[in-house]
C-alpha positions as CSV (number, residue, x, y, z in Angstrom):
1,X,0.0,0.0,0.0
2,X,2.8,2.7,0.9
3,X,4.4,1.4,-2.0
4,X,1.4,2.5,-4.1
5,X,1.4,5.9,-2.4
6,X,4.8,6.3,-3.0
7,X,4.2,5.6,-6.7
8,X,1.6,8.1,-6.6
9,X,2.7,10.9,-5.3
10,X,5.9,10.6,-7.7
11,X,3.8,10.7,-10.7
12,X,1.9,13.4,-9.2
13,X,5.1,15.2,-8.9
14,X,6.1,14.5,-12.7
15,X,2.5,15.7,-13.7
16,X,3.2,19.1,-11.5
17,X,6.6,19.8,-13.1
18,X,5.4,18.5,-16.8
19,X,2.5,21.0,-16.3
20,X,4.5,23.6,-15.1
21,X,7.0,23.0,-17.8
22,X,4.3,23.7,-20.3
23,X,3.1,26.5,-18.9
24,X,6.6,28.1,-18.6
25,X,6.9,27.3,-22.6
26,X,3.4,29.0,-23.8
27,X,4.6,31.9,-21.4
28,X,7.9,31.9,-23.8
29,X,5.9,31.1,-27.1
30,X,3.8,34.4,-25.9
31,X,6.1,36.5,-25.0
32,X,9.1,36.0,-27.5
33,X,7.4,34.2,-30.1
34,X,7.2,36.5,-33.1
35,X,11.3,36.9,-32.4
36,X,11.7,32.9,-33.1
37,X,9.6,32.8,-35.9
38,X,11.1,35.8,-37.5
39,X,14.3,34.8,-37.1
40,X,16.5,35.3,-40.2
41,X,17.5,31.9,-40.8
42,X,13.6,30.6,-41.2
43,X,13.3,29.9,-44.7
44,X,9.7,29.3,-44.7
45,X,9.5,33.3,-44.4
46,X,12.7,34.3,-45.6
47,X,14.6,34.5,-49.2
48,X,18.1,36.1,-49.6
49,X,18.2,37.5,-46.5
50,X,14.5,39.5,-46.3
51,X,11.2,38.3,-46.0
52,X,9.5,37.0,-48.7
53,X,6.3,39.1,-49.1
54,X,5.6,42.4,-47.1
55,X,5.0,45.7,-47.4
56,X,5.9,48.6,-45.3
57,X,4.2,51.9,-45.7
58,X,3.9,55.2,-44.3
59,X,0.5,56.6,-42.8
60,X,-0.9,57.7,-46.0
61,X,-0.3,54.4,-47.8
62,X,3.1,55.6,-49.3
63,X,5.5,52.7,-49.9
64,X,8.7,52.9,-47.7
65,X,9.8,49.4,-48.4
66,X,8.3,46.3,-50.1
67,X,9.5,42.6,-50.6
68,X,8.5,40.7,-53.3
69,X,10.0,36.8,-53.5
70,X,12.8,37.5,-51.6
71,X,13.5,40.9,-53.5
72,X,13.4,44.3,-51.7
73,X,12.3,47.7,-53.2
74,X,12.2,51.1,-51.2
75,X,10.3,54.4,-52.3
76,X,10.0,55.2,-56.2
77,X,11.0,59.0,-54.5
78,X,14.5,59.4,-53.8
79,X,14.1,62.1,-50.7
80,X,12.1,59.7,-49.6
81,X,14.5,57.0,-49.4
82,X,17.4,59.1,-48.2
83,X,15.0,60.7,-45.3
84,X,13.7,57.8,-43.8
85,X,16.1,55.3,-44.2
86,X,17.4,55.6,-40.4
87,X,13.8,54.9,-39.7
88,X,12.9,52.1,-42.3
89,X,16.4,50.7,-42.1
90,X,18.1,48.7,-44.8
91,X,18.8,45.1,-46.1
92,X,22.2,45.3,-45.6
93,X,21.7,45.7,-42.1
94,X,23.9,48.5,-41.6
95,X,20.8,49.8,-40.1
96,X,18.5,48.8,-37.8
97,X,14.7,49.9,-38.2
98,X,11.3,49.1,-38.9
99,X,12.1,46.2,-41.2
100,X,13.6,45.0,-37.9
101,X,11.2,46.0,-35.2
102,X,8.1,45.4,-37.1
103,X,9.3,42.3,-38.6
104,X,6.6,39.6,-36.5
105,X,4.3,41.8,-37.9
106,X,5.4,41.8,-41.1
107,X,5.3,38.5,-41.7
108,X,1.9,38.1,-40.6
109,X,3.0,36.2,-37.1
110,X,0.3,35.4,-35.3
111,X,0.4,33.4,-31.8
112,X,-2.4,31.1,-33.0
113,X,-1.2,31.0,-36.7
114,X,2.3,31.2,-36.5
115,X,3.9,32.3,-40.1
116,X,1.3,31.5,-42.4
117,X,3.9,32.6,-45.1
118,X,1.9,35.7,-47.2
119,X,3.5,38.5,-45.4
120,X,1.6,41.2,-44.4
121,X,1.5,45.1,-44.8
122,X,2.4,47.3,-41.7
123,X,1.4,51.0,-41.7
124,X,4.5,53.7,-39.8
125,X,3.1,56.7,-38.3
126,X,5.6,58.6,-40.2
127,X,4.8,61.0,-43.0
128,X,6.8,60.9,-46.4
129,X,5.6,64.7,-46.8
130,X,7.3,65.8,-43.4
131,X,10.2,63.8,-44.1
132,X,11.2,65.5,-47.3
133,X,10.6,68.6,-45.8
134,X,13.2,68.1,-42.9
135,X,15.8,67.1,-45.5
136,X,15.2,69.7,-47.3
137,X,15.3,72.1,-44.5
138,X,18.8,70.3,-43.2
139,X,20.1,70.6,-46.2
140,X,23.0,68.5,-45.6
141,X,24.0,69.4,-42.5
142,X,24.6,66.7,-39.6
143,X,21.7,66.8,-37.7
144,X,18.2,65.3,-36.1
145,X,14.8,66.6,-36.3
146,X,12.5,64.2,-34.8
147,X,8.2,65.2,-34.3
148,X,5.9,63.8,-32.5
149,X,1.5,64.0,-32.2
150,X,1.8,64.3,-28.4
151,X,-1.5,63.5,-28.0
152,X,-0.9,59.6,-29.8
153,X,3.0,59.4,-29.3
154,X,2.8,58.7,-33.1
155,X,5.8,60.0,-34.8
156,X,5.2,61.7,-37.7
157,X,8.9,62.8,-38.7
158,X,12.5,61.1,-37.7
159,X,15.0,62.4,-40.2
160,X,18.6,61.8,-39.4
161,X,21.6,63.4,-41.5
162,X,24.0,62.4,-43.3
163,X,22.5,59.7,-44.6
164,X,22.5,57.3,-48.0
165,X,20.4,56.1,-50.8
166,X,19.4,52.7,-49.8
167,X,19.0,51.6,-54.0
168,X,22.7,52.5,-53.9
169,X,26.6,52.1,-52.6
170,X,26.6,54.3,-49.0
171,X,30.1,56.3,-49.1
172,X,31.8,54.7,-45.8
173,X,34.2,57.6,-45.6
174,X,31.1,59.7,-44.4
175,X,31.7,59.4,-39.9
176,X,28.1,58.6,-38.8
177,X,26.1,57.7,-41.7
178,X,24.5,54.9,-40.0
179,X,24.1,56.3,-37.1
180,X,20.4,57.4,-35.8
181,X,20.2,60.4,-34.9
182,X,17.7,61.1,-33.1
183,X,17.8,58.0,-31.3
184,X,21.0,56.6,-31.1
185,X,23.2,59.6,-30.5
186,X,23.1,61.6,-27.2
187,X,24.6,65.4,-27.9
188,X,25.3,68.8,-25.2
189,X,22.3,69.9,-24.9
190,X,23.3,73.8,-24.1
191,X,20.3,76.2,-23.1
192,X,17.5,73.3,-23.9
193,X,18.9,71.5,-20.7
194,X,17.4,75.0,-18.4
195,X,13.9,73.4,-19.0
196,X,15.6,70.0,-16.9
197,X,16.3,73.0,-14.4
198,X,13.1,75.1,-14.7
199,X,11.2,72.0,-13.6
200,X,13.2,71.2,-10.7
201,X,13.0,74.6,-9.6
202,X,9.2,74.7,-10.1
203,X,8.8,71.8,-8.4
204,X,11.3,72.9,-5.4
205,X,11.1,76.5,-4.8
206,X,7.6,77.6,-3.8
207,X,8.4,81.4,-4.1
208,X,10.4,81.0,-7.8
209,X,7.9,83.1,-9.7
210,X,7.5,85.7,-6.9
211,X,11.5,86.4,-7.2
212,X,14.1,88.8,-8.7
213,X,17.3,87.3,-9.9
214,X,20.4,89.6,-10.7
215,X,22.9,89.2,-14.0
216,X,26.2,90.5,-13.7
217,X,27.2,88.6,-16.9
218,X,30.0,87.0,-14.8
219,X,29.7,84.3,-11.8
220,X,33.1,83.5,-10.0
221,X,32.5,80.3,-8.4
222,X,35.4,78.1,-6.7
223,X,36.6,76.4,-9.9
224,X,35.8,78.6,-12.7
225,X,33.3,81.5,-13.7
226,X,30.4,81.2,-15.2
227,X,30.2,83.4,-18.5
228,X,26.6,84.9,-19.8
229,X,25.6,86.3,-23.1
230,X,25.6,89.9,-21.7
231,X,24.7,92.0,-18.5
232,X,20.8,91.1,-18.2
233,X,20.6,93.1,-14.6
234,X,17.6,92.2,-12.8
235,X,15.0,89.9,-13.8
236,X,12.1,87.4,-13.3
237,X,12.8,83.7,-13.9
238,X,10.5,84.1,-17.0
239,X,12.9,86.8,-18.3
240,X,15.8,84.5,-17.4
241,X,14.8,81.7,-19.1
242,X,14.3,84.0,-22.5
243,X,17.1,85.8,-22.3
244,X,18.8,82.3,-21.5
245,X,20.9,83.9,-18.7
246,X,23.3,81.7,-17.6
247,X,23.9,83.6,-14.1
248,X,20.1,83.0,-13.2
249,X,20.4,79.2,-14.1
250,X,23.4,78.9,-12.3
251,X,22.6,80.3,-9.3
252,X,19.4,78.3,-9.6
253,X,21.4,75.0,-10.2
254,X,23.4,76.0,-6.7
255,X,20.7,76.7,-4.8
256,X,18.8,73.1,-5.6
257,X,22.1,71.5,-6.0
258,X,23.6,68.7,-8.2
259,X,21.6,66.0,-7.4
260,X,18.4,67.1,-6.9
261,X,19.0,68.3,-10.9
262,X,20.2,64.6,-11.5
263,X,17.6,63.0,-10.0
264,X,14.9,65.4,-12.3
265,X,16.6,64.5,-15.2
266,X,16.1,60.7,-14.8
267,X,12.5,60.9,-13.7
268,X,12.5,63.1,-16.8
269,X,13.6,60.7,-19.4
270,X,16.4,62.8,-20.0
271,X,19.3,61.4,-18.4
272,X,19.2,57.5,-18.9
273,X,18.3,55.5,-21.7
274,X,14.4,55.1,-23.2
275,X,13.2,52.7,-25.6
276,X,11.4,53.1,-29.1
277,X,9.1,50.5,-30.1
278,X,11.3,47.9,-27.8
279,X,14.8,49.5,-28.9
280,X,17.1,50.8,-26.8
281,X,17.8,54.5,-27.5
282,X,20.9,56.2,-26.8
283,X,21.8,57.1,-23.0
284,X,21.6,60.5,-22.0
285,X,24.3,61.6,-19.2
286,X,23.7,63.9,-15.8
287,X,26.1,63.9,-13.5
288,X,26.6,65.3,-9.8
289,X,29.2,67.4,-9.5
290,X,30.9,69.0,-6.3
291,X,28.8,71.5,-4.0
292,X,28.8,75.3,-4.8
293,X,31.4,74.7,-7.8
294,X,31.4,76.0,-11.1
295,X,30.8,72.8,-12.5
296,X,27.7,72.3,-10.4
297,X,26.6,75.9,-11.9
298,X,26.9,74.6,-15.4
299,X,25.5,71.0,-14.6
300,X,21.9,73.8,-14.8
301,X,23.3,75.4,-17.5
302,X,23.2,72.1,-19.4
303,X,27.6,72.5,-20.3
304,X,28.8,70.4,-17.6
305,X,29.2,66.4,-18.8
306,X,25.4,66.8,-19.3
307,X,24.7,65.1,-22.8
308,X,20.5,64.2,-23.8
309,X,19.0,62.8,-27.2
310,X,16.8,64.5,-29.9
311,X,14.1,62.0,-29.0
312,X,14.0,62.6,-25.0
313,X,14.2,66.4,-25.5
314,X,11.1,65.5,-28.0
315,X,9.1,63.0,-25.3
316,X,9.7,66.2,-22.8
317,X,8.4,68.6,-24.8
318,X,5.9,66.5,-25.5
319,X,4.9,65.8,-22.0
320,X,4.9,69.7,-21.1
321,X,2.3,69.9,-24.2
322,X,0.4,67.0,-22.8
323,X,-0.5,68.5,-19.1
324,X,2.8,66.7,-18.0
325,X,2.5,62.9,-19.3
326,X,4.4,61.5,-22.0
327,X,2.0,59.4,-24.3
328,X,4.5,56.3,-25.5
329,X,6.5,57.7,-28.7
330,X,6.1,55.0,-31.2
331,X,6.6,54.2,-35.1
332,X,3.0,52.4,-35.3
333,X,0.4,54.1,-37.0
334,X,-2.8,54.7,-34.6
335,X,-0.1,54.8,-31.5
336,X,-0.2,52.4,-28.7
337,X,-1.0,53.7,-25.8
338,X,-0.2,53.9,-22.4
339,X,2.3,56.6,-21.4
340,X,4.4,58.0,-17.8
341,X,3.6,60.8,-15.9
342,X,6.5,63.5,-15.8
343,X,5.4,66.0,-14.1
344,X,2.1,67.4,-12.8
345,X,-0.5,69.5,-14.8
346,X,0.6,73.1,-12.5
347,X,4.0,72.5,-13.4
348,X,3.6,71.0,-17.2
349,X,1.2,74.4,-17.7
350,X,3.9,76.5,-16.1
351,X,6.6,75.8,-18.6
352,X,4.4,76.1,-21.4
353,X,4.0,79.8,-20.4
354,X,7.5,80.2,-19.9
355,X,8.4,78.4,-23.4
356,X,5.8,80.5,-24.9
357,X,6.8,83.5,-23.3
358,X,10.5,82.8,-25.2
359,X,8.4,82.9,-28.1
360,X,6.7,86.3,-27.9
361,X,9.5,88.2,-26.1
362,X,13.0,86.8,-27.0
363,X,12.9,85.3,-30.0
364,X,9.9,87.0,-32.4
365,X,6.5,85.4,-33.4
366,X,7.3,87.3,-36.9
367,X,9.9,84.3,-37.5
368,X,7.0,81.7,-36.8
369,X,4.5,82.8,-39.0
370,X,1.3,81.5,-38.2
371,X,2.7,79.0,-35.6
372,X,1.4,79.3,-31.9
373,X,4.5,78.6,-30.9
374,X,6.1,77.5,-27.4
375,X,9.8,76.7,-27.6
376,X,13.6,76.9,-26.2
377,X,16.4,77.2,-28.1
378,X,19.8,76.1,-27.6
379,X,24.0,76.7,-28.9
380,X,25.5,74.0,-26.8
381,X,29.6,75.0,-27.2
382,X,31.2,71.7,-27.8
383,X,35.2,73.0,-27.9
384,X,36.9,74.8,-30.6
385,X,34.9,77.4,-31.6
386,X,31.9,75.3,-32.6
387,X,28.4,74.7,-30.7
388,X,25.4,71.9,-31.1
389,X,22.3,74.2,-32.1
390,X,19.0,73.2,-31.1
391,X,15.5,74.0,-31.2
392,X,12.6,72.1,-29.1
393,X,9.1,73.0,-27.9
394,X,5.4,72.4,-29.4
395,X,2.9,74.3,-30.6
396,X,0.4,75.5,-28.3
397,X,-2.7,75.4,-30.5
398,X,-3.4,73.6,-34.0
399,X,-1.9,70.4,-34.8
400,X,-0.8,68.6,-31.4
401,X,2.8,68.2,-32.6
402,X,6.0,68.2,-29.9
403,X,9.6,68.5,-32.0
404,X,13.5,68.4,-30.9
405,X,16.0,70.0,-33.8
406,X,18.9,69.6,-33.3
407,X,22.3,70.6,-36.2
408,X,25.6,68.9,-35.0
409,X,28.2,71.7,-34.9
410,X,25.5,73.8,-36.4
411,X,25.9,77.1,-34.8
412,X,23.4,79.3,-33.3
413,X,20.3,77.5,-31.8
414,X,17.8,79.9,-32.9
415,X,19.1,81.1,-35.9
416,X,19.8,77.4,-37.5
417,X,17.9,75.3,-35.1
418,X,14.7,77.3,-35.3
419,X,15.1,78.1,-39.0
420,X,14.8,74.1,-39.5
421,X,11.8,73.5,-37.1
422,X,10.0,76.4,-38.8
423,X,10.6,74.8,-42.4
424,X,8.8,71.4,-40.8
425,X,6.0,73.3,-39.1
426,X,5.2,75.4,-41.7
427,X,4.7,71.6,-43.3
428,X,2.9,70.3,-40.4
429,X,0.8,73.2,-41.0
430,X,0.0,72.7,-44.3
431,X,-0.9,69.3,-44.1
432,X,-2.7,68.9,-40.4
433,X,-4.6,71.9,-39.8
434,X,-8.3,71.5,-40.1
């Protein structure tokens, strides 16, 4: 009899751990499943290295890329090719992209079905018409200008430059033309980083907007002086954040100290790494720095090791527009959802004022025609005479888009920067308003 129970209880035990063997495996074949099947070396799906039948388009139906028994074909338009190939990516895999992300859908992977074989056709978020209009407006330089529907997280424009004609031979003595952008590359940020800074202060110092700051264009501070554009005297922090006074956002960066910045900054998105449709995006960098030192003074000023992406100035921007939550940025047409809370609606309505405020006051509504317009600008020095210019903000009213532009070694933030995120928005414009 205990021999019996014995024998039982051990194939009781087997049953347990084949059932929970099984259920470990679905778990797996649910989770990672489209990966497996889509998995380059599965032939049933695969011919010369691309799958056998799909089509990849933009939102308004426009061919990006299409495979046809094992033969690939991008867009008849060659802007369009050369714009979005960071985003599409290529067969040669010197990029990744869409192809790669979207590639279970693609192939018409389904958890039930498996890879039936037809392929299938996957619509981007991105439009071809913004595209061409932020290559044009780069024109050539090395740069990023990434835009986003805040409200969806869709991204309607990801334009990275320099970058190659996927129907022909890229020129591999060009540094970087592989590299993303707007994802994949984290740059000084300059100025843009005094938003990072704004928000903590906001969110730390109760009587900020009741206060007068003084500019004597020079800060001496135990390791270095802190250098500003010219002797802005006294002002509000809404004036200092227009005139982009670097004594104000120093004193400012002091006062809440390194790592209460830091710790902003990653809740922010800004320092860290995100992720884009399940990719990895570049890291951005803030670091803490020693107490009352210079270098804690231009850890505000966003020139201290501080280093962000195009895309999470973009997703901040975004979030200010958005009453402080960053809808999930994504490359999938209709958006997906979900999102993270950045900062509360007081503080998320604050900085639009202030960023809006820029507008009217220190840069000109006159260069925005048309463009309800909330923005910060940027000229990140980066050594040797030469500066990172950016340009990020959203527009207040009208189509619900966020943007980050950004020219590598470009120059002046408002003068390049802006002139680029104009060109687009003047597109956006064109194309979204009702």
């Amino acid at each position: 009899m205990k021999r019996i129970e014995h024998r039982s209880a051990i194939a009781l035990l087997l049953a347990a751990a084949l059932l929970i063997g099984m259920g470990f495996f679905v778990v797996r074949l649910a989770l990672h499943g489209g990966d497996w099947a889509v998995y380059s070396a599965n032939r049933h799906i695969y011919q010369n290295g691309v799958l056998k039948n799909s089509t990849l388009t933009d939102r308004n139906g426009v061919i990006l890329a299409q495979t046809e028994n094992g033969s690939l074909r991008y867009a008849d338009d060659p802007t369009v090719r050369v714009s979005s190939v960071h985003a599409v990516g290529d067969s040669r895999g010197y990029i990744d992209g869409a192809l790669s992300l979207f590639a279970d859908e693609l192939s018409g992977y389904s958890f039930v079905n498996g890879t039936p074989g037809g392929g299938a056709a996957v619509a981007l978020s991105l439009d071809t018409r913004l595209q061409a209009a932020a290559w044009n407006a780069l024109a050539g330089r090395a740069g990023a200008v990434l835009v986003l529907n805040y409200e969806t997280g869709e991204i309607l424009a990801m334009v990275s430059s320099p970058s190659y004609d996927p129907n022909g031979e890229p020129d591999m003595s060009i540094d970087g033309l592989f590299l993303n952008r707007c994802t994949l590359a984290a740059f000084t940020p300059g100025s843009v980083f005094k938003l990072v800074t704004l928000i903590a202060a906001a969110e730390n110092l109760p009587d900020l907007t009741e206060r007068t700051f003084r500019c004597e264009q020079y800060l001496d501070l135990p390791g270095g002086t802190v250098v500003c554009t010219g002797y802005h005297g006294d002002l509000t922090i809404e004036q200092a954040l227009a005139d982009s006074c670097n004594c104000v956002f120093a004193e400012l960066a002091l006062e809440l100290g390194s790592d209460t910045i830091v710790k902003t900054a990653q809740r922010l998105g800004v320092a860290g790494s995100l992720t884009l449709d399940g990719a990895s995006t570049a890291s951005g960098s803030a670091e803490p720095a020693e107490t009352g030192s210079s270098d804690e003074a231009w850890l505000g000023i966003g020139q201290y090791t501080d280093l962000v992406t195009p895309f999470s100035m973009a997703r901040l921007c975004a979030a200010i527009a958005n009453g402080g939550t960053a809808v999930t940025p994504t490359l999938s047409f209709g958006g997906t959802g979900g999102g993270a809370v950045l900062m509360n609606a007081e503080t998320a309505e604050y900085l639009g004022e202030c960023m809006s405020y820029n507008v009217a006051y220190g840069y000109g509504r006159d260069r925005f025609p048309g463009l309800d317009l909330c923005a910060k600008s940027g000229t990140a020095e980066v050594g040797g005479g030469l500066s990172n210019a950016w340009f990020v903000g959203y527009l207040r009213s009208g189509p619900p888009v966020a943007f980050a532009v950004m020219l590598e070694k470009g120059g002046g933030g408002l003068l390049q920067a802006g002139g680029v995120a104009n060109s687009v928005l003047q597109t956006v414009l064109e194309y979204y308003s009702e």
